[in-house]
N, C-alpha and C positions, 0 to 999 in steps of 0.2 A: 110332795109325793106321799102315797099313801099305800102301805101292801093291802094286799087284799086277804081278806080276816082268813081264810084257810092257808096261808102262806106254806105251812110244813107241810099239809098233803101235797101243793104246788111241787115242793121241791123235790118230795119222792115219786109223785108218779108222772109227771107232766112228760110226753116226749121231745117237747122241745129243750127242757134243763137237761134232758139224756142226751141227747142231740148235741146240743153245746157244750155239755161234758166231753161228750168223741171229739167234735172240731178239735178243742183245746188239745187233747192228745195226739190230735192228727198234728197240729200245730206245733207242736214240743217232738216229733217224731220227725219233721222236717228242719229243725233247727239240730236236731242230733242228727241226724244223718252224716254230715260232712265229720263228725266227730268220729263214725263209723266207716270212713272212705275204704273200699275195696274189701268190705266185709259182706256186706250187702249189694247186688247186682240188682241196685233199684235206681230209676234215673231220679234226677234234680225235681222236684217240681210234684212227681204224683201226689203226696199226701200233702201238700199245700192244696194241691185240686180237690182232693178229697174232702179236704178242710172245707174249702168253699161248697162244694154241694151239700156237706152234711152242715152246713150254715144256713142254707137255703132250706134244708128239708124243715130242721130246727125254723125258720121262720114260719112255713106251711101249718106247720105241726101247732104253733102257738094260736092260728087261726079258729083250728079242726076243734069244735067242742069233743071234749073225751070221758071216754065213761067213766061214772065215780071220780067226777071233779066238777062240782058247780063253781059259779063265776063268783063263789065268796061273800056275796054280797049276804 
């Protein structure tokens, strides 16, 4: 495996690492929850969902060429 030679612009503007930065919190926001019972009047499961769409957007996102990011080469 090889990064790709602009790796640090990657990891500050890419929207897919932003992308997958939120799942991750969405992700950490559904395992605290139950930690949270009857503080919050949020059901079981939304931000696991969330999780997964914004996993999904994150993967579109890694397709989309984006301005002021060549492919490093």
């Amino acid at each position: 495996m090889k990064l790709v030679a602009n790796w640090r612009d990657v990891l500050r503007h890419a929207w897919s690492v932003r992308l997958l930065i939120l799942a991750g919190v969405l992700s950490g926001a559904e395992v605290a929850l139950p930690l949270l019972d009857g503080l919050l009047p949020i059901p079981q499961g939304v931000f696991a969902s969330l999780s997964g769409l914004v996993v999904c957007g994150a993967f579109v996102a890694r397709l989309v060429a984006q301005k002021g990011l060549s492919n490093g080469e």
